[in-house]
C-alpha positions as CSV (number, residue, x, y, z in Angstrom):
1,X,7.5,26.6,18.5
2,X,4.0,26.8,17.2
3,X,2.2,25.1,13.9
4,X,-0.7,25.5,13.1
5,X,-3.0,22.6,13.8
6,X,-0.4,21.2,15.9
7,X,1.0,21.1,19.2
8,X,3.5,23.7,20.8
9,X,7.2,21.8,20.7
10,X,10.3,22.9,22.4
11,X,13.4,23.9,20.3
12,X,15.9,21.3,21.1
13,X,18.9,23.1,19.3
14,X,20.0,24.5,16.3
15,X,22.3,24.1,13.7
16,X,24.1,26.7,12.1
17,X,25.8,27.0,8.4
18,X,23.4,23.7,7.1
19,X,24.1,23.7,3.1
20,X,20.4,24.0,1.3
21,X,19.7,23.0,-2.3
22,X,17.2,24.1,-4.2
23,X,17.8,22.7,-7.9
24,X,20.5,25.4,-8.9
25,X,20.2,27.7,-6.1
26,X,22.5,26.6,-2.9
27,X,23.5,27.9,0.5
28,X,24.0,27.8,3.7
29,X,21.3,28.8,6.9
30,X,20.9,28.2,10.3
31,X,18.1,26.3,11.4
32,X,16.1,26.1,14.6
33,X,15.7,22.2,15.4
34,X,12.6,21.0,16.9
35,X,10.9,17.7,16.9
36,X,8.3,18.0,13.9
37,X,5.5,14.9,13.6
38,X,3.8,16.5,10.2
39,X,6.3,18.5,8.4
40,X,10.3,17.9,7.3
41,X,11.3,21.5,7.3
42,X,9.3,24.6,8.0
43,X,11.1,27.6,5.9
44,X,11.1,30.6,8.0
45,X,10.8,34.8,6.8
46,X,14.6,35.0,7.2
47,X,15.3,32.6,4.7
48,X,12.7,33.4,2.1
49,X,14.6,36.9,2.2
50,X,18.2,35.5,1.7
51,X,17.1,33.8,-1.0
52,X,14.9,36.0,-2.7
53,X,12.1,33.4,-2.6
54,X,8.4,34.5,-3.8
55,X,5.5,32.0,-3.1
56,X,3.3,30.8,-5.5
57,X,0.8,29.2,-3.3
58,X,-1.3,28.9,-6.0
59,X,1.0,26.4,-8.2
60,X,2.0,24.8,-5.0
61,X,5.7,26.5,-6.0
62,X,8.2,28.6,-5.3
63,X,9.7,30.9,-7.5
64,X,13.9,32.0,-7.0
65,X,14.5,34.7,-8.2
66,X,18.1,35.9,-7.2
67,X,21.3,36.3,-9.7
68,X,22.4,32.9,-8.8
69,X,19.3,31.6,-10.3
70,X,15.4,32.0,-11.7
71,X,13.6,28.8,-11.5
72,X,10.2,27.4,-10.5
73,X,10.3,24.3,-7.9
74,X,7.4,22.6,-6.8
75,X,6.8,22.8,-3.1
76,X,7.0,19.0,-3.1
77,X,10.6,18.5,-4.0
78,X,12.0,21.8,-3.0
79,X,14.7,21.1,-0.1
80,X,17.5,18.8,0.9
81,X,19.5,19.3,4.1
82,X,22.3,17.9,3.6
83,X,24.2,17.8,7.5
84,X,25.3,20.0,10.5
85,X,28.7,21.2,11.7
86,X,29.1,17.5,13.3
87,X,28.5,15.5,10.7
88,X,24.4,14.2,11.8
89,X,21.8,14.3,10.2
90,X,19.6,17.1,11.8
91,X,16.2,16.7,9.9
C-alpha cells in the first residue's frame, strides 16, 4: 500500500466486521491492516459509500448523511476502532 509522501508498506492482514463510530453513526467494515508511521486509519472509497460520507475538506469535516444520521464531525475526532474478530487491538 501507497501514501502519499510515504513509503510503500505491505499489507500484513485484515480484519473483517471492525465496529466504527462516528458520533451517532455506527457500523461494521473490514479493514486492510498495514503498518502506518503517519496516519491512524486511512478511510478508503468503499467505506465513504457505505456510509454515505461527503468530504468537507474545506472545514477539515465530514458530513453523514445517511437515515441513521446527519451530522458534521471534524476530521480530528472522527473514528474509533474499537477491536477485531479476536479480541486485539488492530490499529
Amino acid at each position: 500500500m501507497k501514501v502519499v509522501n510515504a513509503k510503500a508498506h505491505r499489507i500484513v492482514g485484515r480484519a473483517y466486521g471492525v465496529p466504527i463510530v462516528m458520533d451517532k453513526w455506527h457500523g461494521k467494515h473490514d479493514l486492510l491492516v498495514v503498518m502506518l508511521d503517519d496516519f491512524d486509519i486511512i478511510i478508503g472509497q468503499n467505506f465513504l459509500r457505505k456510509a454515505k460520507i461527503v468530504l468537507l475538506s474545506y472545514l477539515n469535516s465530514i458530513l453523514i448523511n445517511n437515515e441513521l444520521c446527519q451530522c458534521v464531525l471534524s476530521c480530528c475526532e472522527i473514528i474509533q476502532v474499537e477491536s477485531n474478530k479476536r479480541g486485539n487491538n488492530m490499529i
